[in-house]
C-alpha positions in Angstrom: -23.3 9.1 -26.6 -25.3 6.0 -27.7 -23.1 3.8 -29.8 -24.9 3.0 -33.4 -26.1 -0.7 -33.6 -23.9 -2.5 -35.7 -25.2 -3.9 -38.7 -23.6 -6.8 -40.7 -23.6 -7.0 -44.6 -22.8 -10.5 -44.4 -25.6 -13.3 -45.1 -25.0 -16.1 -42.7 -27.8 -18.3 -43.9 -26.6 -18.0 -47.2 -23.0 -18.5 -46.4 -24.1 -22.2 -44.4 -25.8 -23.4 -47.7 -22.6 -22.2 -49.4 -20.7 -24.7 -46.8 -22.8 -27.7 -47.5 -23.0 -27.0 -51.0 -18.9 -27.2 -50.7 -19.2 -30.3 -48.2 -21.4 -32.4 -50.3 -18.8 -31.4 -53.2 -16.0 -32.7 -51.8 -17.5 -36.1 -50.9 -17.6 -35.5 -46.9 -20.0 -36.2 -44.3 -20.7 -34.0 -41.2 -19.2 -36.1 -39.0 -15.7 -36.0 -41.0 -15.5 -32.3 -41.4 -15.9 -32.3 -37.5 -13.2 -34.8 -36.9 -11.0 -32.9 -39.3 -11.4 -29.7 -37.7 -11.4 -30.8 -34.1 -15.0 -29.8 -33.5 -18.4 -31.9 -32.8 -20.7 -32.5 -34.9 -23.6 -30.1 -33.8 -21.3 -27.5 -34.3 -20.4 -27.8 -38.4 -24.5 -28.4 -38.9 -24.7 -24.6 -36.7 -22.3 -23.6 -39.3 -24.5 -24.8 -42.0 -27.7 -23.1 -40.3 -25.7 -20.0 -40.5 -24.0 -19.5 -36.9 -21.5 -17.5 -36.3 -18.3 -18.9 -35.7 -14.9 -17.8 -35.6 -12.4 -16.4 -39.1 -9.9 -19.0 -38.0 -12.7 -22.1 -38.2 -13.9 -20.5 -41.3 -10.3 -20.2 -43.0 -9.7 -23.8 -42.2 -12.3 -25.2 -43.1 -12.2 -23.2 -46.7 -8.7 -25.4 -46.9 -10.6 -28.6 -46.1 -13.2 -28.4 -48.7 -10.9 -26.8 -51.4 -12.4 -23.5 -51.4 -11.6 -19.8 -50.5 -12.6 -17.8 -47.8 -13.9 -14.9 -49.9 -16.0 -17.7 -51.8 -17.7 -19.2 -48.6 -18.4 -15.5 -47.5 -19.7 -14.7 -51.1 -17.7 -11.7 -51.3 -16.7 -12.7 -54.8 -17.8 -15.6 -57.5 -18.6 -19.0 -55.8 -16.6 -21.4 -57.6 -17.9 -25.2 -58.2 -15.2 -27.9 -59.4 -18.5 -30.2 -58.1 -21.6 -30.9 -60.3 -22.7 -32.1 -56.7 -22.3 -28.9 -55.0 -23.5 -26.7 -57.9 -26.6 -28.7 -58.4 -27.2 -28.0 -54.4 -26.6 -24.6 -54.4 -28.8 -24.2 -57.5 -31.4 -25.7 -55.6 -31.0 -23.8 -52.1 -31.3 -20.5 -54.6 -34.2 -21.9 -56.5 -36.4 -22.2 -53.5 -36.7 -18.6 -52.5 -36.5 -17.5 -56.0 -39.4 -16.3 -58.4 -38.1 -15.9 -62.0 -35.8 -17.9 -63.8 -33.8 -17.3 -67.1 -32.4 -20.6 -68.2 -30.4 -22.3 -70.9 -28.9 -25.8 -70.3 -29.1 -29.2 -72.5 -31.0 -30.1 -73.5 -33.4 -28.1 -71.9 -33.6 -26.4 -68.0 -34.3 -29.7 -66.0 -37.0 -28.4 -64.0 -39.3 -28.5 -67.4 -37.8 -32.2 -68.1 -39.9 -35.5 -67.5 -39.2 -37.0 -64.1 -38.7 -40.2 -66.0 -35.5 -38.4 -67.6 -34.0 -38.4 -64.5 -33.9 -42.1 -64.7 -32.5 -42.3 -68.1 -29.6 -39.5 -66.8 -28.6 -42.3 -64.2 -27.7 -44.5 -66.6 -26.3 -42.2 -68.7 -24.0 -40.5 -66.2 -23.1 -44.6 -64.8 -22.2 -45.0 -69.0 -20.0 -42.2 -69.4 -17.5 -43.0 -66.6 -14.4 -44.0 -67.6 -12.2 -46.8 -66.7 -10.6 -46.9 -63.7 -13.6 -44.7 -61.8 -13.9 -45.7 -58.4 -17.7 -47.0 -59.4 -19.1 -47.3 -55.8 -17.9 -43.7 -55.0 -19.4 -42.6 -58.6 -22.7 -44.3 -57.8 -23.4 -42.7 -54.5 -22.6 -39.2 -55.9 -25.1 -39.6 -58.8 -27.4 -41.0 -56.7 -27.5 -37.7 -54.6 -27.3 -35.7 -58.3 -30.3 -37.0 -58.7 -32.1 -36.8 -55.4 -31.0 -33.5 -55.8 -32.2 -32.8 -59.2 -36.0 -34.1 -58.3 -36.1 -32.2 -55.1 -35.4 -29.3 -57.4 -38.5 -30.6 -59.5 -40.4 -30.9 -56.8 -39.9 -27.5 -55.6 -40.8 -25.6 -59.1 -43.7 -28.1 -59.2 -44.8 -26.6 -55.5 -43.9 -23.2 -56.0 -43.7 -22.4 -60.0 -41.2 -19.9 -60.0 -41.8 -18.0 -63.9 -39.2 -19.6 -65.8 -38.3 -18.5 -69.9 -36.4 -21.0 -71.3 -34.5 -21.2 -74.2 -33.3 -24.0 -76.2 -31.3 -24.9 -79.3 -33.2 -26.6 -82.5 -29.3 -27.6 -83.5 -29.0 -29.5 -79.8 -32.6 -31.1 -80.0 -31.6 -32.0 -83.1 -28.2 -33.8 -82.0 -30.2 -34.8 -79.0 -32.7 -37.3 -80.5 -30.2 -38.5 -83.2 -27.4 -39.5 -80.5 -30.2 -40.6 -78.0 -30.2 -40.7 -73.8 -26.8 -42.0 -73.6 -23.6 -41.9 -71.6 -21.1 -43.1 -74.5 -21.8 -44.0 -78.4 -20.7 -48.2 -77.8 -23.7 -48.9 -75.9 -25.3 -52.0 -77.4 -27.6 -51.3 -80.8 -30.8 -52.2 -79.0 -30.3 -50.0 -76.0 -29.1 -47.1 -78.5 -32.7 -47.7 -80.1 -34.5 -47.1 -76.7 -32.5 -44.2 -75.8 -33.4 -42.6 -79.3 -36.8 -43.1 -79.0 -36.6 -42.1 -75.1 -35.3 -38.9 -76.4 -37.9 -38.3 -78.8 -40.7 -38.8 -76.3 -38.5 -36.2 -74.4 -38.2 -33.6 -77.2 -42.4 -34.5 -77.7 -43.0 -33.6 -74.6 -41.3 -30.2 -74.9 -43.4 -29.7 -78.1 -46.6 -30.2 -76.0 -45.3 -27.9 -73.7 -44.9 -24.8 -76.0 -48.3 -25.5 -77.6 -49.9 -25.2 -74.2 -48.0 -22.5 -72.7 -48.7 -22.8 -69.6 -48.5 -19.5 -67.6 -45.6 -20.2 -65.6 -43.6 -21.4 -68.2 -41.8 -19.9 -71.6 -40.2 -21.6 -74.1 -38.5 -20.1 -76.9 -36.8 -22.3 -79.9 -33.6 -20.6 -81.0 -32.6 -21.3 -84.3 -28.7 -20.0 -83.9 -25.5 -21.6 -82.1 -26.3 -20.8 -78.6 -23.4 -20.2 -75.8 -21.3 -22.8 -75.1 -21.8 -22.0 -71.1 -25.6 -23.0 -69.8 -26.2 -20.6 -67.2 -29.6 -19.6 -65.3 -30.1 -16.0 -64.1 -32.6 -16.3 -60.9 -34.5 -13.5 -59.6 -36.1 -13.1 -56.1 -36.8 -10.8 -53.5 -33.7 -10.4 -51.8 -30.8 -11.8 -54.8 -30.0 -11.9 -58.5 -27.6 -14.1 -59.1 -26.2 -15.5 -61.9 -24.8 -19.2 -62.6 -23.2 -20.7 -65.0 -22.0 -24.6 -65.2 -20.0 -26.2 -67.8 -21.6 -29.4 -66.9 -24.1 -31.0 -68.9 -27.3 -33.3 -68.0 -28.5 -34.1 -72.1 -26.8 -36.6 -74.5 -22.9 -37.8 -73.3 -23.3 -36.2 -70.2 -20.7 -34.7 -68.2 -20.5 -33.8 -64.3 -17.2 -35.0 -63.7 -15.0 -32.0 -65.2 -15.5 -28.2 -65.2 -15.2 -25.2 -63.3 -19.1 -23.3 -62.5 -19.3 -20.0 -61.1 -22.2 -18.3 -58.9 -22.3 -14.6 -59.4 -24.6 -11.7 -57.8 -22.4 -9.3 -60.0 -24.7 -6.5 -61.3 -22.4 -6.5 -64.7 -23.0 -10.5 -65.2 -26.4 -10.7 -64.5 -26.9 -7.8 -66.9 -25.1 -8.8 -69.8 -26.6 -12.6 -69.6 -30.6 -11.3 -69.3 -29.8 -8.9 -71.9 -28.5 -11.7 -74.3 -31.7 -13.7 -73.1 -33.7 -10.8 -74.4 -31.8 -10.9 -77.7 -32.0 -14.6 -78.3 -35.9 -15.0 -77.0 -36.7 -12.1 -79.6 -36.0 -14.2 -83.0 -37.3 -17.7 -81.3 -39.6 -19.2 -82.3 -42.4 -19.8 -79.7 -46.1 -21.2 -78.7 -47.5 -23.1 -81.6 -44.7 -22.2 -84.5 -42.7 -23.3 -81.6 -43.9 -26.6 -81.5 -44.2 -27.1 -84.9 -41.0 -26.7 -85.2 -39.5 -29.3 -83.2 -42.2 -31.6 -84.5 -41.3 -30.9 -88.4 -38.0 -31.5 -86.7 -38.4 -35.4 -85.1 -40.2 -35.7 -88.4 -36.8 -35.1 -90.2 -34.7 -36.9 -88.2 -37.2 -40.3 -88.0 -37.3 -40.2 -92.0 -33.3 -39.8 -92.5 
């Protein structure tokens, strides 16, 4: 009798970008998680290609980085205590997916300027607190933001259909508060933030008007959830994340718990309250009007 071929329901290629999304969370190098674990080198970056390797490793090295087991075999919810390791894992998904349900602040960064990106590193230097280790803080928002072009680059390159929604309440707070990490920044850099963030908010006008075919913007007049979350879509996943952490005015990567979900029930519920919101916002042209009837207002008051 012929034994059936075994087949595995686990991803391994998935589960190794879970593990560097984890690594780089936890501030550690290859090398360290090597020394740590008493194996070389070429072995964790196997791990992280997705090579087998043996429970025990796996279960200790869950320890090291702060994680479970069930969450670096995504079993379960991945959970992120790292805007670091959730922005990485957002961008291992994005590549391989083709449509995108967002809502983050102040809008999905893969629509925002690659000059805001500059702006968000001062603003994320500005919002830390005293007594942050600063060198430690630099290098991880340097690699945010690596991170967060690459992920431009990649919906540039491959233009994923992504519907977008934002909040005319948070543009609104957005260009009055301006691109900054805390309120006590001096008065003239508060003035170039404002007007950096109305060039922003501009921009985002433009691009409703022109609607270009890979991208949807709807305005949502309404308090919209407190949680950004982005439902992606692609051949082989649907997977829902959501992030407490927060790239528009006082930003905040430093504290928050994000979850990463393939749940059928999650990913449900948040594209059918997608569908509700994007059915009363305002889009295309009114769209645009909008927000520009909108940085009207707020440059008169």
């Amino acid at each position: 009798m012929t034994t059936p071929a075994f087949t595995s329901h686990l991803d391994y290629s998935a589960m190794g970008d879970r593990l560097r999304a984890y690594r780089m969370g936890a501030g550690l190098q290859a090398d360290e998680v090597a020394e740590q674990l008493g194996v070389s080198r070429a072995v964790v970056y196997r791990m992280e290609k997705g090579e087998i390797v043996k429970i025990e490793t796996l279960e200790r090295l869950a320890q090291l980085l702060g994680t479970s087991l069930a969450s670096l075999l995504g079993v379960e919810a991945e959970y992120y205590a790292s805007a670091l390791a959730l922005f990485e894992r957002m961008r291992q998904i994005e590549q391989s997916t083709d449509r995108i349900l967002a809502h983050f602040e102040p809008i999905s960064v893969l629509l925002l300027s690659e000059n805001y990106l500059n702006y968000l590193a001062l603003m994320l230097e500005e919002a830390l607190p005293q007594g942050a280790d600063a060198q430690v803080q630099a290098r991880q928002t340097l690699q945010m933001v690596e991170i967060l072009r690459a992920r431009q680059r990649n919906f540039e390159q491959r233009k994923p259909h992504i519907v977008s929604l934002i909040g005319l309440r948070d543009l609104e707070r957005f260009v009055q508060t301006g691109l900054v990490g805390r309120m006590d920044v001096p008065a003239a850099v508060r003035r170039e933030r404002i007007q950096a963030a109305h060039i922003e908010v501009a921009r985002i006008a433009e691009l409703m008007e022109h609607a270009p075919w890979f991208a949807q913007i709807g305005l949502v007049d309404d308090a919209m959830p407190s949680a950004t979350y982005q439902v992606l879509t692609g051949t082989h996943h649907r997977v829902l994340m959501q992030s407490p952490f927060r790239l528009g005015e006082l930003p905040n990567v430093r504290n928050g718990i994000a979850t990463v979900t393939a749940s059928p029930e999650a990913v449900a519920l948040h594209e059918q309250m997608t569908t509700q919101l994007w059915a009363h916002a305002s889009k295309g042209s009114e769209g645009a009007q909008r927000l520009r009837a909108m940085l009207q207002r707020v440059r008169s008051d």
